[in-house]
C-alpha positions in Angstrom: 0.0 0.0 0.0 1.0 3.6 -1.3 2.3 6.2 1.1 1.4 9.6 -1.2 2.0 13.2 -1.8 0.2 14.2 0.9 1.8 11.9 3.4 -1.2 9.9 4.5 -3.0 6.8 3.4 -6.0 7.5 1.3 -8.5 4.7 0.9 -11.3 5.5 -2.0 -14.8 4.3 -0.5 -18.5 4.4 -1.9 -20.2 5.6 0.4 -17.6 7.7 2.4 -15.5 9.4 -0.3 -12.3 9.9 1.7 -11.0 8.0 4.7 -8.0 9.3 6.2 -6.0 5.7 8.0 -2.7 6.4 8.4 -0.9 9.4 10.3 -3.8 11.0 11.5 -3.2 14.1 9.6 -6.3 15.9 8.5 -7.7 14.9 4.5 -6.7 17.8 1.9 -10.0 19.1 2.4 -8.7 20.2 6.5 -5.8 20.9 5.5 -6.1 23.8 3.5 -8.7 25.7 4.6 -7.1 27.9 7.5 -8.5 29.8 10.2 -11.8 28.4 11.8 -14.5 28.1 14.3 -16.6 25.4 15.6 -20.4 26.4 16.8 -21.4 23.6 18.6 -25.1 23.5 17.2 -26.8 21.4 14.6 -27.8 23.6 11.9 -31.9 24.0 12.5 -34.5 22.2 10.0 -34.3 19.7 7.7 -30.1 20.0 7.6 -29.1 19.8 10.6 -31.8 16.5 10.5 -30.2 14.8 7.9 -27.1 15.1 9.6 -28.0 14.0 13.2 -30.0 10.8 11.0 -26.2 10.0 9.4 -24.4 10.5 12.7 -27.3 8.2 14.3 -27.5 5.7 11.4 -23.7 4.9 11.5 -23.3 4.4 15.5 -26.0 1.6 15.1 -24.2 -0.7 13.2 -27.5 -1.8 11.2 -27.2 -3.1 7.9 -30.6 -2.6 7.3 -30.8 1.2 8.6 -27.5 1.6 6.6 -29.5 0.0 3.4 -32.4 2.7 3.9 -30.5 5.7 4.8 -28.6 5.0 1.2 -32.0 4.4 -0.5 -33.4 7.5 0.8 -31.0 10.0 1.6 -28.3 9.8 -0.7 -28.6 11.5 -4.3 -29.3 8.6 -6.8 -25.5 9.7 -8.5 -24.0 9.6 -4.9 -26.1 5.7 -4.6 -24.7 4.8 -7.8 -21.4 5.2 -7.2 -20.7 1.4 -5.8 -23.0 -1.6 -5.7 -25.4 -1.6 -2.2 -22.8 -4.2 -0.6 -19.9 -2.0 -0.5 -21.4 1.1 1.3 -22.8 -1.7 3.6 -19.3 -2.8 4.4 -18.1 0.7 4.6 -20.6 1.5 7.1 -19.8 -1.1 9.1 -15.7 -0.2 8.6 -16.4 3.2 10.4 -18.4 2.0 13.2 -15.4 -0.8 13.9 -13.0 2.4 13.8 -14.7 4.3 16.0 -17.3 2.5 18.1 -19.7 5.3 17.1 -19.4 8.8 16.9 -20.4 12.0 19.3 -21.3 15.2 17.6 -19.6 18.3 18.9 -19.9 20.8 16.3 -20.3 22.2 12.9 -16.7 24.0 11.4 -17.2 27.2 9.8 -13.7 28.9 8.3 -12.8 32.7 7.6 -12.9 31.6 3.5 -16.0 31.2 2.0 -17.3 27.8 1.6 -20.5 26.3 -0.7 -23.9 27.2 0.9 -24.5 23.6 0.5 -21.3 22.4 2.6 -21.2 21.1 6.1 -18.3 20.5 7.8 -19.4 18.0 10.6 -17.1 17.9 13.8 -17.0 14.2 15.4 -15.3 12.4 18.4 -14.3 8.7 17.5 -16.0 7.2 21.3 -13.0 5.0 20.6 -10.0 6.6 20.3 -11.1 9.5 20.8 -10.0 11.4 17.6 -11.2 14.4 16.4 -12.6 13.8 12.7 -15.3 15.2 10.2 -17.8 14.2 8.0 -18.2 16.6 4.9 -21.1 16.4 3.3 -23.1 18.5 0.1 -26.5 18.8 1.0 -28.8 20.0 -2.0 -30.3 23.5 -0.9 -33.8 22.2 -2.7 -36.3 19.6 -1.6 -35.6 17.1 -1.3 -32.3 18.1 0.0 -30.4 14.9 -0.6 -26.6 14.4 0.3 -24.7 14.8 -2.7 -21.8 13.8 -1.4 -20.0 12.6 1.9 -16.2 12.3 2.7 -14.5 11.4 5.9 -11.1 12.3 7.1 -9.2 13.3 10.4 -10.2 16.7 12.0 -8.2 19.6 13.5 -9.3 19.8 17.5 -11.7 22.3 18.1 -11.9 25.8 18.5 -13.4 25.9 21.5 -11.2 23.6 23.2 -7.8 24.4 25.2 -4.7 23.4 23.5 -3.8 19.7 25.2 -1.8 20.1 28.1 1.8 19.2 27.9 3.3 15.8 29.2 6.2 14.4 30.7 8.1 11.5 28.6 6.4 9.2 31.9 3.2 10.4 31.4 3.2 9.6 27.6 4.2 6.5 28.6 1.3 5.9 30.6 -1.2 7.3 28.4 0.1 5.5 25.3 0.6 2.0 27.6 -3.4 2.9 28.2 -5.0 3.7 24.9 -3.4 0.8 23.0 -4.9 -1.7 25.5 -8.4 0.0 25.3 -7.8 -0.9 21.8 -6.8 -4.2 22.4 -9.7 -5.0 24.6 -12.2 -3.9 22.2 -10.4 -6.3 19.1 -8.9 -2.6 17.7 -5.8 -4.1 17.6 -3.7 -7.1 17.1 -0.1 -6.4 17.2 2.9 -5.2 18.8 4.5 -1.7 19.6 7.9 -0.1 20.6 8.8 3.6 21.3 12.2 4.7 21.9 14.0 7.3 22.2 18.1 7.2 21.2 17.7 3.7 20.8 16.4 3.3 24.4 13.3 1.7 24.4 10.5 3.4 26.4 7.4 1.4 25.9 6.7 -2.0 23.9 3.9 -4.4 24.3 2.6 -7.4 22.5 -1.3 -7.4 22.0 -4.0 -10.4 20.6 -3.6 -13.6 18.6 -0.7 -14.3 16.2 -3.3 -17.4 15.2 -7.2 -17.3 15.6 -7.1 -21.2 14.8 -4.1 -22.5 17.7 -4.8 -19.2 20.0 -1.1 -18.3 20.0 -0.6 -14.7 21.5 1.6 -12.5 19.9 5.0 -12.0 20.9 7.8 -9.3 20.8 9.4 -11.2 18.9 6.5 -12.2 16.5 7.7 -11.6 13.0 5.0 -9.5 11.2 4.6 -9.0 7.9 5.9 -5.6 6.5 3.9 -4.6 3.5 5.7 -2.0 1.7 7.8 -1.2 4.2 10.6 -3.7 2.3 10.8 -1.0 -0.1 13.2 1.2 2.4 15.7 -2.2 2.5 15.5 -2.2 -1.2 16.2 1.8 -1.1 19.6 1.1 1.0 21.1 -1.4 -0.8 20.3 0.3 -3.8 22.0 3.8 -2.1 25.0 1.1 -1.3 25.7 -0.1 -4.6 26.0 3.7 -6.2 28.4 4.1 -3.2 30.5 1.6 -4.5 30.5 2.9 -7.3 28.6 0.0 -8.9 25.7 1.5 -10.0 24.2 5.2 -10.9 21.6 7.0 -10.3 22.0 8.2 -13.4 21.8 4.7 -15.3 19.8 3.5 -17.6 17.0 0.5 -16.8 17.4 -0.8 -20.4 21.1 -1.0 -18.9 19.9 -4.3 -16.6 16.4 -5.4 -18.1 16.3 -7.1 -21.3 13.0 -6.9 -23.4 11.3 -9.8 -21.6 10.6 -7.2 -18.7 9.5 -4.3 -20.7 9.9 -2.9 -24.0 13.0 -0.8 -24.7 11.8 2.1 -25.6 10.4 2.0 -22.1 13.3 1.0 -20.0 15.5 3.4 -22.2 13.5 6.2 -20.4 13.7 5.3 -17.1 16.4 5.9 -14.7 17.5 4.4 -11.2 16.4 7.6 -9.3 13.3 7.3 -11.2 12.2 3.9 -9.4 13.4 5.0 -6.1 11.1 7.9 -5.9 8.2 6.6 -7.4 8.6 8.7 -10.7 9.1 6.1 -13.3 5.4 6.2 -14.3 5.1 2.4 -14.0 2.2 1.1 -12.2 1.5 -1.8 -9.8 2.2 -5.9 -10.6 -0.8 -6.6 -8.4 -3.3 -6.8 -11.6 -5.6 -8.9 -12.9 -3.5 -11.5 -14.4 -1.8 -11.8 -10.5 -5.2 -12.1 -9.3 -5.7 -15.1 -11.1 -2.8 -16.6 -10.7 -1.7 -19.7 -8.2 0.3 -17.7 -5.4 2.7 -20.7 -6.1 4.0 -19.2 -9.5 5.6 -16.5 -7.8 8.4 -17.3 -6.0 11.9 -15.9 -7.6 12.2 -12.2 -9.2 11.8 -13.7 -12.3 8.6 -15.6 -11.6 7.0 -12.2 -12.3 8.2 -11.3 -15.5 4.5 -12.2 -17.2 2.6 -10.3 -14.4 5.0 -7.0 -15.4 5.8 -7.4 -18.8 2.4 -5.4 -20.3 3.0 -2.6 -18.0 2.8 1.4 -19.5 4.3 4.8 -18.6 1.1 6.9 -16.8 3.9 9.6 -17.6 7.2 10.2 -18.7 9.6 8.9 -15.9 10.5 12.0 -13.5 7.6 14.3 -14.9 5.1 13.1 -12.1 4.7 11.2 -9.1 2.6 7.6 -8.9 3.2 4.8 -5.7 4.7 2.3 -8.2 5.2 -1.5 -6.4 6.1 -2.3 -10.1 9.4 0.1 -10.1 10.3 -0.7 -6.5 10.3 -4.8 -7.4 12.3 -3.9 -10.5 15.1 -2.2 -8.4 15.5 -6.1 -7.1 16.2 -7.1 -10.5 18.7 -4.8 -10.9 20.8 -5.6 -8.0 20.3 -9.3 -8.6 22.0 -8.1 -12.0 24.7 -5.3 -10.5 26.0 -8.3 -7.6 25.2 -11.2 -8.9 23.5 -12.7 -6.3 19.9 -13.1 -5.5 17.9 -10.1 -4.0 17.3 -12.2 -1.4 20.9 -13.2 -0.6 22.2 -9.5 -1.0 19.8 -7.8 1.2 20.0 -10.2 3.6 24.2 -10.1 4.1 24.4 -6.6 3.4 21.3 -4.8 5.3 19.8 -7.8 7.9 23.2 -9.0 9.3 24.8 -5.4 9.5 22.1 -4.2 11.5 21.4 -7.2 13.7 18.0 -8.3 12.5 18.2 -11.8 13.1 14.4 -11.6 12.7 13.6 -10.1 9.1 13.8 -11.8 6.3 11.2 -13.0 3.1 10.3 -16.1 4.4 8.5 -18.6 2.1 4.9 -19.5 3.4 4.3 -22.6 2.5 6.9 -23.4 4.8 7.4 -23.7 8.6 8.4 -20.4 9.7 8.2 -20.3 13.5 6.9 -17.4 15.9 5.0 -15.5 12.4 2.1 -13.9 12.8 -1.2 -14.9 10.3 -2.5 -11.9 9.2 -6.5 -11.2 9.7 -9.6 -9.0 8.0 -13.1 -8.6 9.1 -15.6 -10.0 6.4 -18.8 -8.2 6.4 -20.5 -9.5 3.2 -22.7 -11.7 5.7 -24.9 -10.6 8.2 -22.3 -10.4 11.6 -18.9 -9.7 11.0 -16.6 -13.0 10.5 -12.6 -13.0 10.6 -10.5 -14.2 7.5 -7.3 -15.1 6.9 -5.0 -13.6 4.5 -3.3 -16.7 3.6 -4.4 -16.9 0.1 -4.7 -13.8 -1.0 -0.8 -12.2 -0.3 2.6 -14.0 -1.8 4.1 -17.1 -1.2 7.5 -14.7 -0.8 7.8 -11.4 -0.5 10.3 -9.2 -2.2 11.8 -5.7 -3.2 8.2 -3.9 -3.3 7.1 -6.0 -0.1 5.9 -8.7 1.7 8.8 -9.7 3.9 8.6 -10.1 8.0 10.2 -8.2 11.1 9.8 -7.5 14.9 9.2 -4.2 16.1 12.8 -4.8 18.2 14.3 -5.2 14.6 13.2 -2.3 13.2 14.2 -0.5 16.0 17.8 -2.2 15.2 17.8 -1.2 11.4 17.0 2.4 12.9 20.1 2.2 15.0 21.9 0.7 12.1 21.1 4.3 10.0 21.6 6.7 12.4 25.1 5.5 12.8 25.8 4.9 9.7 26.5 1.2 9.6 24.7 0.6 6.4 25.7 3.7 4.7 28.1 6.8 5.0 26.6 10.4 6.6 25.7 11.5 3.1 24.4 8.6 1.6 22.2 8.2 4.4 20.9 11.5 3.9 20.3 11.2 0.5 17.8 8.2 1.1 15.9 9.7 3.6 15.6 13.4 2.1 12.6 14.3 -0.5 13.7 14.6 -3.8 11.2 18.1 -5.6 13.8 18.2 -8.3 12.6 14.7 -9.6 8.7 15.4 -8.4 9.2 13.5 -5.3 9.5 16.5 -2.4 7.6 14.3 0.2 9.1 10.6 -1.1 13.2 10.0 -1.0 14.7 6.6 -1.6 12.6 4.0 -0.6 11.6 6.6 2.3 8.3 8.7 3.0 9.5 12.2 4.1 7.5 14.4 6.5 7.2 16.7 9.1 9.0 20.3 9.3 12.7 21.5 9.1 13.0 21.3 13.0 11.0 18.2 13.1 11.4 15.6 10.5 10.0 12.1 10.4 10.9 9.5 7.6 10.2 6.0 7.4 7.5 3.7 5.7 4.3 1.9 6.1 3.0 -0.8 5.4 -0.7 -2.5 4.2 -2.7 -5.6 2.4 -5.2 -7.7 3.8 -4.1 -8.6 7.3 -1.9 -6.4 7.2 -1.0 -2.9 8.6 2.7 -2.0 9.7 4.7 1.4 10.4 8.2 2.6 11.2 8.8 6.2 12.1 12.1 8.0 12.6 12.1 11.2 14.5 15.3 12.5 13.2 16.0 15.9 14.9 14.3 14.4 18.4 15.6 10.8 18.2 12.3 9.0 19.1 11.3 5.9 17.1 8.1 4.3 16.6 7.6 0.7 15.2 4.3 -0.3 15.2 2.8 -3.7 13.2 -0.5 -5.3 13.1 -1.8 -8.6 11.7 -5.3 -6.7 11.3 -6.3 -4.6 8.4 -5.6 -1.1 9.2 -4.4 -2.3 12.8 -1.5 0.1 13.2 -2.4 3.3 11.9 -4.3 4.2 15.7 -1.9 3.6 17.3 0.8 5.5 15.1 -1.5 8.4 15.0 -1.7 8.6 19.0 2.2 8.2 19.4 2.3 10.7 17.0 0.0 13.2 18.9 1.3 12.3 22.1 5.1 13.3 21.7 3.5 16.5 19.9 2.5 17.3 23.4 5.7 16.6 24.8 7.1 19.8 27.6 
């Protein structure tokens, strides 16, 4: 799963437009708007109705309300925009994120907005967030909702700022929120804060396997998502160090025409596929869909799932999460060293750094201590768990899909900062945004964010069953590893940390 320009997850849903998962940070639509107040009053007649009914209708968890609520309320454009089953499901995904939602106010901002806008202030009863539902209301009867996004929310106006905390009493709230969580089947994982490499708070939380009940561990390996793409990033960063490899080079230089065409790979550079500006798209099509899980093993093994890939763009013009250029970064170092992705990254980034934990282990074999990731299915009438067994790679690679402990992560942090992997300046260079290629918020296999004074790189992680973060507080050497065997599992928690040393005296 993508971490974008704006330096949040993004999940497109029917019936709520815009669901903001990962850092917390407020949707594009929060973001930009400026100064505000919050009156903390439903608007009178038939609007502030309609939204009380949506604010009602999702805390009940009811299909069938759900069902007439879409029927009747929605615009039949707005209804049409998925089939009935997915705003079901996405209904019930907001009530499992939140536990319902109280009202507290509606946002009005100094810059003129639509008459037919509302900006709905909520508190998640669960983690107690501060989000918003946006809706368009149509000014004439029948006055229909148009439209209806969802993302994080700025606190309130009428609140005091959140008073400051001690590095103990972060502790203590954090150690608190992610087991109210835990208790209420939020979350399935494990999580570690540090700061200079000393940890302050880890914890292991729920079932590593449903089937056996096997808790999870600290040392459960869990599986990384995209987060292999950083590994991927520094090996890359050590071969040009060498002197092996350029930026500069070619991919027609290591692909031959079974790959992609050459008047494709002629275009595309290295720095092009670190920073997600190569234009390619995403291996996890159709034709990988399906396809036996067993077929892909090897780099390769995926040659026919890549092979009929096109540029969105000419390579460095524009910016688009590419899994496709990532893996293809593998083939090139199994073609620069000699030696299989999996061999290099392992003796060059793994062993260095102490991360006797992380590797791409092959599921259909015994791999002991891992973690089986989870989703909720709601295409029934209760909620049912699944496993994600079936659905993810028998190996993961250069894009993804390998395993780590938060403790390791917390090593290949270590292993960074003191430059074990790579000198000072290459290690800059992999962690620093890159505007002059159309990447300012995206380095080298990293995700750049934050401010000047406070900057944060790292990487997340998602599939099904999967949700996994690593953090790097650069300028106030604080570390957060967070990873989840549950859909969406980490992004809480990542968010609180997050908030919490914002609050820090």
């Amino acid at each position: 799963m993508r971490l974008n320009r704006a330096r949040a997850f993004l999940i497109l849903l029917p019936l709520v437009a815009v669901l903001s998962i990962a850092t917390g940070r407020p949707a594009w639509a929060q973001q930009s708007r400026g100064p505000y107040t919050d009156v903390p009053a439903l608007p009178e007649g038939v609007f502030g109705e309609r939204i009380a009914e949506l604010i009602d209708v999702i805390n009940s968890n009811d299909s069938s309300r759900v069902r007439t609520f879409v029927e009747q309320r929605l615009t039949e454009s707005s209804r049409n925009m998925a089939p009935m089953e997915e705003h079901l499901a996405t209904a019930a995904e907001l009530y499992e994120q939140s536990r319902g939602f109280d009202f507290h106010s509606i946002r009005d901002y100094e810059a003129p907005t639509p008459a037919e806008e509302f900006v709905v202030i909520v508190r998640n009863r669960l983690t107690q967030d501060w989000q918003a539902f946006i809706l368009l209301i149509e000014q004439e009867p029948p006055h229909l909702i148009k439209s209806l996004q969802f993302s994080s929310a700025r606190p309130p106006s009428d609140l005091p700022p959140a008073a400051k905390l001690s590095e103990s009493q972060l502790v203590r709230e954090l150690e608190a929120f992610v087991q109210r969580l835990a208790d209420a089947d939020a979350f399935s994982g494990t999580v570690l804060l540090a700061r200079d490499g000393i940890v302050l708070f880890k914890g292991a939380y729920g079932l590593a396997s449903k089937r056996f009940n096997v808790p999870n561990r600290m040392d459960t390996k869990f599986n990384l998502g995209s987060m292999n793409k950083m590994f991927t990033g520094v090996a890359i960063a050590q071969l040009v160090e060498q002197g092996r490899l350029s930026l500069d080079d070619s991919l027609s230089k290591f692909l031959s025409s079974e790959w992609l065409p050459l008047e494709i790979t002629a275009k595309i550079q290295i720095k092009h596929l670190l920073t997600h500006t190569s234009g390619l798209g995403s291996y996890f099509n159709d034709k990988y869909n399906e396809s036996s899980r067993l077929l892909f093993r090897e780099l390769d093994d995926y040659k026919p799932l890549i092979a009929g890939d096109t540029l969105a763009f000419e390579p460095g013009t524009d910016w688009r999460y590419s899994n496709t250029g990532m893996f293809l970064l593998g083939v090139v170092i199994e073609n620069v060293t000699n030696q299989s992705y999996f061999d290099y990254v392992r003796e060059h980034i793994y062993e260095p750094a102490g991360m006797s934990n992380t590797d791409c282990y092959d599921m259909d074999r015994p791999v002991p201590n891992l973690a089986i990731g989870y989703s909720r299915e709601r295409s029934g009438p209760e909620p049912r768990w699944t496993n994600n067994i079936f659905k993810h790679v028998v190996r993961g690679g250069p894009a993804g899909g390998g395993f780590s402990t938060v403790e390791d992560l917390l090593k290949f942090d270590s292993a960074l900062r003191s430059h074990k992997l790579l000198t000072p300046d290459y290690t800059e260079m992999v962690w620093s945004g890159k505007p002059e290629l159309n990447s300012p918020d995206y380095g080298f296999g990293f995700g750049v964010r934050g401010t000047p004074e406070n900057r944060i790189v790292g990487h997340s992680g998602g599939f099904a069953g999967i949700n996994s973060n690593l953090s790097m507080f650069l300028d106030t050497g604080y570390t957060c590893a967070v990873m989840s065997n549950y859909d969406m599992g980490a992004h809480r928690v990542v968010t609180k940390i997050e908030e919490l040393l914002g609050r820090l005296e």
